[in-house]
KOLVEXRO-766389 format. One line per field, with one value per residue (C-alpha): residue number from 1; residue in three letters; x, y, z. Coordinates in Angstrom, 1 decimal. Example, Ala and Ser with C-alpha at 12.3 -4.5 7.8 and 13.67 -1.06 7.14 Angstrom:
<recs>
nr	1 2
rest	Ala Ser
X	12.3 13.7
Y	-4.5 -1.1
Z	7.8 7.1
</recs>
This chain:
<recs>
nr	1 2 3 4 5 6 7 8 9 10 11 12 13 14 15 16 17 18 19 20 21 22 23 24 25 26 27 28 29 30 31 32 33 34 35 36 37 38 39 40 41 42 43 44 45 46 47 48 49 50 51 52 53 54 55 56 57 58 59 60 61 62 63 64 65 66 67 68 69 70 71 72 73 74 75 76 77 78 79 80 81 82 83 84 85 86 87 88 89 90 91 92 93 94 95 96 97 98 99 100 101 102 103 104 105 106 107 108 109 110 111 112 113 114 115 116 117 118 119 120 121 122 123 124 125 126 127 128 129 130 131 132 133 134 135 136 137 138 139 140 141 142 143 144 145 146 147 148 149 150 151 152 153 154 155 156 157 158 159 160 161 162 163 164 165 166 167 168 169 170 171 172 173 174 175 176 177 178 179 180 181 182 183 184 185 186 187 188 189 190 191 192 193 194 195 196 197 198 199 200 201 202 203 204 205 206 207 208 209 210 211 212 213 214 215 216 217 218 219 220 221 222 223 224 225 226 227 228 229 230 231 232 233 234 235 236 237 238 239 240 241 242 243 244 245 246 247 248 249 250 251 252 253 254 255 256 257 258 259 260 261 262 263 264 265 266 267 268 269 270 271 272 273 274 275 276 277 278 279 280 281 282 283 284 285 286 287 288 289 290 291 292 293 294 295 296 297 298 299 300 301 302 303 304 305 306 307 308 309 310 311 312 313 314 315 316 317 318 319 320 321 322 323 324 325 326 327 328 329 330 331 332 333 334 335 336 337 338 339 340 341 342 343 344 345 346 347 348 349 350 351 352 353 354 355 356 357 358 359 360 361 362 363 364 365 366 367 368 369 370 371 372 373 374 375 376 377 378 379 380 381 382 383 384 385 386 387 388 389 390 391 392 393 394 395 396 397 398 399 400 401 402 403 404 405 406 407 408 409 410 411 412 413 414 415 416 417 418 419 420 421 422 423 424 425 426 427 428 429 430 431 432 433 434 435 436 437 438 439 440 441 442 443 444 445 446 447 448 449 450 451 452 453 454 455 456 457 458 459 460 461 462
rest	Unk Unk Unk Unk Unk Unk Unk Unk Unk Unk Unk Unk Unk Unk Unk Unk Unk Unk Unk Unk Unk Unk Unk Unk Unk Unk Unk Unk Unk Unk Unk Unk Unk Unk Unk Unk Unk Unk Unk Unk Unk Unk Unk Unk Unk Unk Unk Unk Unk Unk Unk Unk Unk Unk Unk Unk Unk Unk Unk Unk Unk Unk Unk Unk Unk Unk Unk Unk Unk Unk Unk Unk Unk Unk Unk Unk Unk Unk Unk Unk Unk Unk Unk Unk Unk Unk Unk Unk Unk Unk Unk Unk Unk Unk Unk Unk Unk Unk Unk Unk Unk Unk Unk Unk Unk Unk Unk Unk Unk Unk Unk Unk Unk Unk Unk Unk Unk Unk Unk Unk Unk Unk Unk Unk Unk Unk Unk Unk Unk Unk Unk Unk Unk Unk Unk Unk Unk Unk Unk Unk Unk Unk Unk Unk Unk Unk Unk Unk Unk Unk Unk Unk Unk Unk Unk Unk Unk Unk Unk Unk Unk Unk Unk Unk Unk Unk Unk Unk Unk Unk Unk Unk Unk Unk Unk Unk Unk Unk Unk Unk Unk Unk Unk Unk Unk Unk Unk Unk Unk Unk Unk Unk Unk Unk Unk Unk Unk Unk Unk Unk Unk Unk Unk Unk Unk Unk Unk Unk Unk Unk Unk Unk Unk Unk Unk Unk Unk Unk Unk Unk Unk Unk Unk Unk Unk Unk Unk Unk Unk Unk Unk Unk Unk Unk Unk Unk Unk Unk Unk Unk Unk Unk Unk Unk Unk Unk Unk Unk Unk Unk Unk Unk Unk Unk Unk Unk Unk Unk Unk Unk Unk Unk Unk Unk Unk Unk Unk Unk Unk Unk Unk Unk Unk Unk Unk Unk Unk Unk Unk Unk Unk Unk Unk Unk Unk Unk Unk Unk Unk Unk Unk Unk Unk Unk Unk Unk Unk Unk Unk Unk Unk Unk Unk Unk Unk Unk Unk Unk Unk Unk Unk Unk Unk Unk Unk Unk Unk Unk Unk Unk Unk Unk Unk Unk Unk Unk Unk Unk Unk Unk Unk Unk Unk Unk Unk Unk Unk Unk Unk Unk Unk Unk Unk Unk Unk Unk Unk Unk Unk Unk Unk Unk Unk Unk Unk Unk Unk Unk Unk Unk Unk Unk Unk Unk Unk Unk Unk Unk Unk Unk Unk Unk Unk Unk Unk Unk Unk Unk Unk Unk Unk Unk Unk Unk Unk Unk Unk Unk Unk Unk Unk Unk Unk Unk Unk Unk Unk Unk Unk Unk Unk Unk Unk Unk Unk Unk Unk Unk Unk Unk Unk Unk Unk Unk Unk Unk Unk Unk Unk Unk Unk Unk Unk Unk Unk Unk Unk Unk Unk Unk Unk Unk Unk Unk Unk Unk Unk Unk Unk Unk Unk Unk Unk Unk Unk Unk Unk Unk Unk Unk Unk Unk Unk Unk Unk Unk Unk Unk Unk Unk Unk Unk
X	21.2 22.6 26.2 24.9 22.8 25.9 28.1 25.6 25.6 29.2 29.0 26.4 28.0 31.0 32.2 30.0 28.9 26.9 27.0 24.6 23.4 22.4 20.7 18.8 17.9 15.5 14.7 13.2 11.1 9.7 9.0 7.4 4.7 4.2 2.8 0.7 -0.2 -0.5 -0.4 -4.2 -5.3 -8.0 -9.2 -12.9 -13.7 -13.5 -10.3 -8.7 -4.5 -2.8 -3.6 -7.1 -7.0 -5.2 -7.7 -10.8 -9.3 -8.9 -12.5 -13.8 -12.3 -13.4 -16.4 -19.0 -16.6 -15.4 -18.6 -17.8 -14.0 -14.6 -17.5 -14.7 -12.1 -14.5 -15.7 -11.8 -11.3 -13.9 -13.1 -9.5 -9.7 -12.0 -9.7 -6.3 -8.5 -9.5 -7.1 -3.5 -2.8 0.5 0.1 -0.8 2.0 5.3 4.2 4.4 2.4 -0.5 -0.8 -0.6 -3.8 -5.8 -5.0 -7.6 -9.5 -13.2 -14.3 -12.5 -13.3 -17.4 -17.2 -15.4 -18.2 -20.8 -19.2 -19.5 -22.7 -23.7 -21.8 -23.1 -26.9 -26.3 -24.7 -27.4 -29.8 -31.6 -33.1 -34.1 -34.5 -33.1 -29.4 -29.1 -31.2 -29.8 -29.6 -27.8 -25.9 -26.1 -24.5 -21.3 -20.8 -21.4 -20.7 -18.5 -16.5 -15.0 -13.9 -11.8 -10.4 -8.9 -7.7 -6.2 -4.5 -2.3 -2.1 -0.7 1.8 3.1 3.0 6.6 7.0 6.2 7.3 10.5 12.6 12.7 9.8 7.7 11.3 12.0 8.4 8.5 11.6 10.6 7.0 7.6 7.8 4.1 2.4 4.2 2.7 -0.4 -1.6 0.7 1.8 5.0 6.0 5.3 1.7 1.3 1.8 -0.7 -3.3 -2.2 -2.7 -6.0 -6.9 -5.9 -7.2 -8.8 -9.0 -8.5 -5.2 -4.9 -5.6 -3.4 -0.8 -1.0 -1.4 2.1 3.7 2.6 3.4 7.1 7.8 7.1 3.8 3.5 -0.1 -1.5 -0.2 -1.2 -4.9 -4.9 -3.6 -5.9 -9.4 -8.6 -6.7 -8.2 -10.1 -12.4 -10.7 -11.5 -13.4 -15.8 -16.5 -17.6 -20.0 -21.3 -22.2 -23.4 -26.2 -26.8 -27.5 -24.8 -22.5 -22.5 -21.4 -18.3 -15.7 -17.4 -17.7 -15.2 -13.6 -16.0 -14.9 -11.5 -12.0 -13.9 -11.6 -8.6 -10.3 -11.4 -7.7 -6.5 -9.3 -9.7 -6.0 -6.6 -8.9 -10.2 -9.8 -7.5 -5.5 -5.2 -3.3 0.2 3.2 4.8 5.4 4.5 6.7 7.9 9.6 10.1 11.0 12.0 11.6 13.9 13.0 14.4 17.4 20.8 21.7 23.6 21.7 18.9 15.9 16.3 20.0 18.8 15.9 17.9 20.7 17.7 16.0 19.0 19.9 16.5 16.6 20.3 18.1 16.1 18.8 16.3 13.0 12.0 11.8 9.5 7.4 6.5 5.6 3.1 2.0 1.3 0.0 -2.9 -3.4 -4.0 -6.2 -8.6 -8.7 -8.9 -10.1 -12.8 -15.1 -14.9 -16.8 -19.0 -20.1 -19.9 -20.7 -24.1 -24.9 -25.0 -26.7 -29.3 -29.9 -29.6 -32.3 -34.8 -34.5 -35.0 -32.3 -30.4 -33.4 -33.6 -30.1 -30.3 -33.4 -30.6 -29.7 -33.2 -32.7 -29.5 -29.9 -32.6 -30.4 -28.3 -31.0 -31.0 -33.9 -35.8 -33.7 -36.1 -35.7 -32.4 -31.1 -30.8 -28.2 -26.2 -25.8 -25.9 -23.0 -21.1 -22.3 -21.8 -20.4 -22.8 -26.3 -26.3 -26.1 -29.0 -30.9 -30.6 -31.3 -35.1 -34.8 -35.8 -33.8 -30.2 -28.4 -29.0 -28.3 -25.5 -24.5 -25.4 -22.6 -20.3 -20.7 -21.1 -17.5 -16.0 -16.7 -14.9 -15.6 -17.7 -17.8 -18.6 -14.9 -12.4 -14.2 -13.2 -9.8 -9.0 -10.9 -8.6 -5.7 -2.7 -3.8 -4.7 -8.5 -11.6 -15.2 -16.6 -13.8 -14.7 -18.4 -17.0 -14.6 -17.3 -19.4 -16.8 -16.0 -19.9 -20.7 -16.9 -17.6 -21.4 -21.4 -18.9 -20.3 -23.6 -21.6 -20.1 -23.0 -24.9 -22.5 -20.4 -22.8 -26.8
Y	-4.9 -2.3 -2.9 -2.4 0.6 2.7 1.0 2.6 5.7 6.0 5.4 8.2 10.9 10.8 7.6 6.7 8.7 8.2 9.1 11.4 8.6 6.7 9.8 9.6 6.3 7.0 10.6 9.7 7.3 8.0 11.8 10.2 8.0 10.7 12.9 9.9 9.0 11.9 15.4 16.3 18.0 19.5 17.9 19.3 20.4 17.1 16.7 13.5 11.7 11.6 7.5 9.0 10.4 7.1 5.1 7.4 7.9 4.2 3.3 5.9 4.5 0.6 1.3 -0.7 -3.7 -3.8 -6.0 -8.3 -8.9 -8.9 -11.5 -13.5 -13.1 -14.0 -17.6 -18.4 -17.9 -20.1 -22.5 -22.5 -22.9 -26.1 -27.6 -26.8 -28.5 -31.8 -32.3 -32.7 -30.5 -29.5 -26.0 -24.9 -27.4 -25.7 -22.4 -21.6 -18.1 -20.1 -23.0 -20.1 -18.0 -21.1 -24.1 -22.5 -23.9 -25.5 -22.2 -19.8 -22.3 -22.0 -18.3 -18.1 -20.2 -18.1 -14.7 -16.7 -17.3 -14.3 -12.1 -14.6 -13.9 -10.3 -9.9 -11.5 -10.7 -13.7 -15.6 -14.2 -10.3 -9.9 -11.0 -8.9 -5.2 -2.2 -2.3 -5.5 -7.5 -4.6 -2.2 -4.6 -5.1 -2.3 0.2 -1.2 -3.7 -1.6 0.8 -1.3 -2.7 0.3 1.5 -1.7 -2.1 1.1 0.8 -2.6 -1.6 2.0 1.0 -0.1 3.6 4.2 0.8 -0.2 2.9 4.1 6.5 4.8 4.6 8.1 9.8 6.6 8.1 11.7 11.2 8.0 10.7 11.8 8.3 5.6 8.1 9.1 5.8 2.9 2.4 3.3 6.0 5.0 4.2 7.8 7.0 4.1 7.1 9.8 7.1 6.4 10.2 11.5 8.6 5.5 3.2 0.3 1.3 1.8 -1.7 -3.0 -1.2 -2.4 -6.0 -6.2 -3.7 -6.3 -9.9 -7.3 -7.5 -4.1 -4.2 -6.7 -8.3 -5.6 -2.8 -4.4 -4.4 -1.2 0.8 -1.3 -0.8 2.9 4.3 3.2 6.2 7.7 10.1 13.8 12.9 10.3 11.9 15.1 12.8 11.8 15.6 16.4 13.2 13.8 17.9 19.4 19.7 23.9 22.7 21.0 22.4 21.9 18.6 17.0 18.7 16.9 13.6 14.2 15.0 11.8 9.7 10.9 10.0 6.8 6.1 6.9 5.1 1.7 0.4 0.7 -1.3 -5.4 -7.1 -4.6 -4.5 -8.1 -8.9 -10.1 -8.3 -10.4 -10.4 -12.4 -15.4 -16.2 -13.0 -11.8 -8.3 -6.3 -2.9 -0.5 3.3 3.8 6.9 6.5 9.0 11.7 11.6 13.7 11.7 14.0 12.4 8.8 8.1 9.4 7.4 4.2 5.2 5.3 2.2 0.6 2.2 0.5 -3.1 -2.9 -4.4 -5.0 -2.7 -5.6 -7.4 -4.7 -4.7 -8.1 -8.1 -5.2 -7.4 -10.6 -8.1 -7.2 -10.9 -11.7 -8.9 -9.4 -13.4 -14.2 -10.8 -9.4 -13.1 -12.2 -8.7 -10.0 -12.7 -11.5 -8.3 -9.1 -11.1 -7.8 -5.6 -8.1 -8.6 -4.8 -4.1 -7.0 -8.4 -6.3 -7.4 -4.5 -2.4 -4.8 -4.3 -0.6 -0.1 0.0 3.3 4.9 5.7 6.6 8.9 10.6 11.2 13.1 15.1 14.1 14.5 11.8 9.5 6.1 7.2 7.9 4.4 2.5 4.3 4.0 0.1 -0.6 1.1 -2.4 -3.7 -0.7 2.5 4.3 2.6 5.3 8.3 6.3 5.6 9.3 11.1 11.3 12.4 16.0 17.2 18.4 18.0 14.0 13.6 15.9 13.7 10.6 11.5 11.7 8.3 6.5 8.2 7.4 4.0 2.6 -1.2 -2.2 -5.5 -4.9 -3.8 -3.3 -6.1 -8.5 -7.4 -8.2 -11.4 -12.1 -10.7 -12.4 -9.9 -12.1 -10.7 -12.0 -11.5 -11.3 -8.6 -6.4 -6.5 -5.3 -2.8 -1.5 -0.9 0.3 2.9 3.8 4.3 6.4 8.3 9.1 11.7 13.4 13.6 15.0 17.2 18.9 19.5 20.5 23.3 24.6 24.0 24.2
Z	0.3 2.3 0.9 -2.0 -1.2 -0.2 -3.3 -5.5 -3.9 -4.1 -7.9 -8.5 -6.3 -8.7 -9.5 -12.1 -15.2 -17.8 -21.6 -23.3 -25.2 -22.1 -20.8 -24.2 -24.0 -20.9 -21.9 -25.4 -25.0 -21.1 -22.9 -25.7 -23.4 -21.0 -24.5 -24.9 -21.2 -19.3 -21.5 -21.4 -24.9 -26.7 -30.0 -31.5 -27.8 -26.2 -23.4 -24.4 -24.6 -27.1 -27.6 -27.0 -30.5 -32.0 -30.7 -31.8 -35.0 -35.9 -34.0 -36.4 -39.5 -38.8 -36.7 -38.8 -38.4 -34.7 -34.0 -36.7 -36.2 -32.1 -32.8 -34.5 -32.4 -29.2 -31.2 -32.3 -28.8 -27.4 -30.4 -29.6 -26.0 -26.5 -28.9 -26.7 -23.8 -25.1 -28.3 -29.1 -31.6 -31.8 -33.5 -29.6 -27.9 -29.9 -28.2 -24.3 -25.4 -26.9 -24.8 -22.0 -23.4 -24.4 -22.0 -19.5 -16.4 -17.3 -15.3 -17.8 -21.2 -20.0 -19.6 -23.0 -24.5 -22.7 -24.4 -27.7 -27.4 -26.5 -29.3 -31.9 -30.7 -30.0 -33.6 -35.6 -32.9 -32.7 -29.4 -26.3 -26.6 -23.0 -24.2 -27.2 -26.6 -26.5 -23.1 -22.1 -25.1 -27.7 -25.4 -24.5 -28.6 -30.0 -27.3 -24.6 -26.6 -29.2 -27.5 -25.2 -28.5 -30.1 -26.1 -25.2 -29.0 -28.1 -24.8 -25.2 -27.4 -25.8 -22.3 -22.3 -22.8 -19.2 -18.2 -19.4 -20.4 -16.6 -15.9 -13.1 -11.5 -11.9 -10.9 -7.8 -6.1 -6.5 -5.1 -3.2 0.2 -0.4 -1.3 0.8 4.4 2.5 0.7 2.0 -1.7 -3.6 -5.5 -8.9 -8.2 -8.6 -12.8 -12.5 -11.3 -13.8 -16.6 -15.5 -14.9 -18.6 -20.0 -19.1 -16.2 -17.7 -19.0 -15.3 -14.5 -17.2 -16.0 -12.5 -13.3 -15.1 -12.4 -10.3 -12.3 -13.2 -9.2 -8.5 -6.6 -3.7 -3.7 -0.9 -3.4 -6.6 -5.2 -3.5 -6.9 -8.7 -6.5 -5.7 -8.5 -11.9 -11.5 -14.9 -16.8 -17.7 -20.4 -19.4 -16.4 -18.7 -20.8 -17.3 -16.0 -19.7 -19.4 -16.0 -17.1 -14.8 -17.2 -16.4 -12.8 -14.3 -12.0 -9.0 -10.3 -11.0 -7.8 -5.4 -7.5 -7.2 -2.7 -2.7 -5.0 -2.2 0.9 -0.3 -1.3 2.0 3.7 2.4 2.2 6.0 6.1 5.5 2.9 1.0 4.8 5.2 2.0 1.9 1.6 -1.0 -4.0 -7.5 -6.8 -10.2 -10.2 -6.8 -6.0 -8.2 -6.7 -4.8 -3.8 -0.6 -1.7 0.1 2.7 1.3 -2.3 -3.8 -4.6 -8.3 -8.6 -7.3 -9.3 -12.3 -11.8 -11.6 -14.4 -16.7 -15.7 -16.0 -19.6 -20.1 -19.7 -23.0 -25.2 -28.3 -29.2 -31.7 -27.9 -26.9 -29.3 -29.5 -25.8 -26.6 -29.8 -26.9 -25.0 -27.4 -27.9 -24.7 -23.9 -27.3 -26.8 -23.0 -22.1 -24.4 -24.4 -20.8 -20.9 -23.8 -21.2 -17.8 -19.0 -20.5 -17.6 -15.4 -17.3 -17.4 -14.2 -13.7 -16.2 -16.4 -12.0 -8.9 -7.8 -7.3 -6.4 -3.4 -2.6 -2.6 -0.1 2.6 0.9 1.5 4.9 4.5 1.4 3.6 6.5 4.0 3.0 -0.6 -2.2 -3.9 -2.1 -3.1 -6.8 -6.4 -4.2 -6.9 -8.4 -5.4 -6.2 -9.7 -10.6 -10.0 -12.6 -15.2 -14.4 -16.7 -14.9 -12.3 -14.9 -17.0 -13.2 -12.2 -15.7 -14.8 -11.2 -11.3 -8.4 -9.6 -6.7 -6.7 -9.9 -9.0 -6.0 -8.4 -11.1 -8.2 -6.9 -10.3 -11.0 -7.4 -7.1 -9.0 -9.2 -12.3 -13.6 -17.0 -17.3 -14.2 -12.0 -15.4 -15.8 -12.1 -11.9 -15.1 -13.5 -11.2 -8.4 -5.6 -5.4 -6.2 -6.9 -2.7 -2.1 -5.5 -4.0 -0.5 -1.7 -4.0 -1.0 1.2 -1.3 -1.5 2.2 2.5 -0.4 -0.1 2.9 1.4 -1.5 0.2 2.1 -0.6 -2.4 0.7 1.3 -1.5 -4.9 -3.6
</recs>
């Protein structure tokens, strides 16, 4: 490795050139996805991406039938899945793609056939009132579940633009100095938390999980990135300060999200489980990664040279695109019956059990010692989030005191774990991490984040 290390250094300190149209290759398309990623803009008022306004503008047009199709696609799935199971139709057999997304575990087929179930009777609204209200079913079909089609359906097919053309290896050896002492992680992680900044977590996620199944993430990186930095974008966490009415203490804000987001990062990699995963990487591929600049080279010059050559890779774009297309596939068939079911499940038990006001009476004391007012009102909050990142906002909207539903906003934002959406897409996910350790982290990230939180608003905002 080291041989080759100073062979490759030789090349790029004089030996080696490259032709404009090589240069071109990774500038193009890597400028193209950071317009769409990670250039904030303006559009009637709202900060948004630019696959923000793709995806608004086509939810917009096909709005009234999103449910419908995504009712559909969730049954097909199901249906599918059963027949792949306990059939031999060949249709499924000839292709390693489908047999792949349908050929699932009994777990995985029951929790398809539970989504089913649970679209069909939230659609038509029909049987038990608790599965298809506004607040449980109707808000994972009509609310939830549409807008993660029209997010993931361009995300799925741009993402190579950041992937594959060279970018994450460019910004990774630039940055790599700041985030490998900082977070344990590697430089290009720091794309992974822009993405999800500008616009939306779970492109976060998505990105992660095929850094991570592309060899670029070891298992202890893939889970860190995804459990710290799939952070809410500028946008959402404005629709949560406008329900919450603090929405004139924006700046001050987002700022105290943005402190707590960072010390969580640095904190919980440190620490069990996220410190006790392996250092290795996905085995079918192995590792793929290497930002460690030779001596004598600029990390500019080095992770230009890699970029450029990661960008020299992609021999077909009709090869790129139909990765995005399986991409999409995968996410609407195996991934959507997952929120419609699992999904549901939570919201129900957040709004028709105790259960997670008996969870949160540990928080009582502890929201008191903080001095934050209302603090048995406000407990709740402090736990519910993992089931839907938008329950604390709804929890704290009739708590009179502004600075807990100031501090409340903060927490439902920082976080972080939800299952009606992240928590899925990780259970779904290759990274080695499962439902007990989303729980933990989740609370990890709550009792880190909560005094500073406090804090903040204690001495800077009230």
């Amino acid at each position: 490795m080291q041989a080759q290390k100073l062979q490759h250094a030789e090349e790029i300190t004089g030996k080696k050139e490259f032709t404009a149209k090589q240069y071109m290759k990774f500038w193009l398309p890597s400028l193209f996805g950071v317009l769409l990623f990670l250039i904030p803009i303006s559009v009637d008022g709202k900060v948004t991406i630019g696959l923000g306004v793709l995806a608004d503008g086509l939810q917009a047009m096909i709005a009234d039938y999103i449910p419908a199709i995504m009712t559909g696609i969730i049954c097909l799935s199901a249906l599918a899945s059963l027949a792949v199971r306990f059939t031999d139709i060949q249709f499924f057999k000839k292709s390693p793609f489908l047999t792949a997304l349908f050929d699932v575990t009994p777990f995985w087929l029951t929790l398809r056939w539970i989504g089913a179930a649970f679209a069909i009777i939230t659609f038509f609204k029909i049987g038990p009132e608790y599965i298809w209200s506004e607040f449980t079913g109707g808000v994972v079909l009509y609310d939830l579940i549409p807008v993660l089609m029209v997010w993931f359906l361009f995300a799925c097919l741009f993402m190579p633009l950041l992937l594959e053309f060279g970018l994450m290896d460019f910004f990774g050896t630039l940055v790599r100095n700041v985030m490998v002492p900082l977070f344990k992680l590697p430089g290009r992680s720091s794309i992974d938390a822009l993405a999800s900044w500008m616009g939306s977590g779970t492109v976060g996620v998505l990105l992660t999980t095929q850094q991570y199944e592309g060899g670029y993430y070891t298992k202890r990186e893939a889970a860190v990135v995804a459990t710290n930095f799939s952070i809410a974008s500028i946008a959402f966490s404005l629709v949560i300060a406008k329900f919450l009415a603090i929405d004139h203490l924006f700046v001050q804000f987002y700022l105290t999200v943005v402190v707590t987001g960072v010390i969580a990062a640095i904190i919980c990699p440190r620490i069990p489980p996220l410190s006790l995963k392996k250092e290795t990487y996905y085995e079918p591929v192995g590792k793929q990664i290497e930002e460690d600049v030779p001596e004598g080279v600029s990390n500019f010059r080095w992770g230009l040279e890699t970029a450029v050559e990661k960008a020299a890779q992609v021999k077909s774009l009709r090869g790129v695109a139909g990765s995005g297309i399986k991409n999409v596939v995968d996410i609407w068939f195996a991934l959507i019956p997952l929120v419609m079911a699992i999904g549901t499940v939570a919201l129900v038990i957040a709004e028709f059990t105790p259960i997670f006001d008996y969870l949160s009476y540990p928080f009582v004391p502890f929201l008191e010692l903080l001095q934050i007012p209302e603090a048995k009102a406000a407990a709740p909050a402090m736990i519910v989030g993992f089931a839907d990142m938008f329950l604390p906002a709804v929890v704290g909207s009739g708590i009179k005191s502004e600075l807990t539903r100031f501090v409340i906003g903060v927490m439902s934002l920082s976080q972080l774990i939800y299952m009606s959406e992240i928590g899925i897409l990780l259970l779904k996910s290759k990274i080695p991490i499962s439902f007990l350790q989303l729980f933990i982290i989740f609370l990890q990230r709550t009792i880190i984040t909560l005094p500073v939180a406090a804090l903040m608003a204690h001495l800077f905002f009230f």
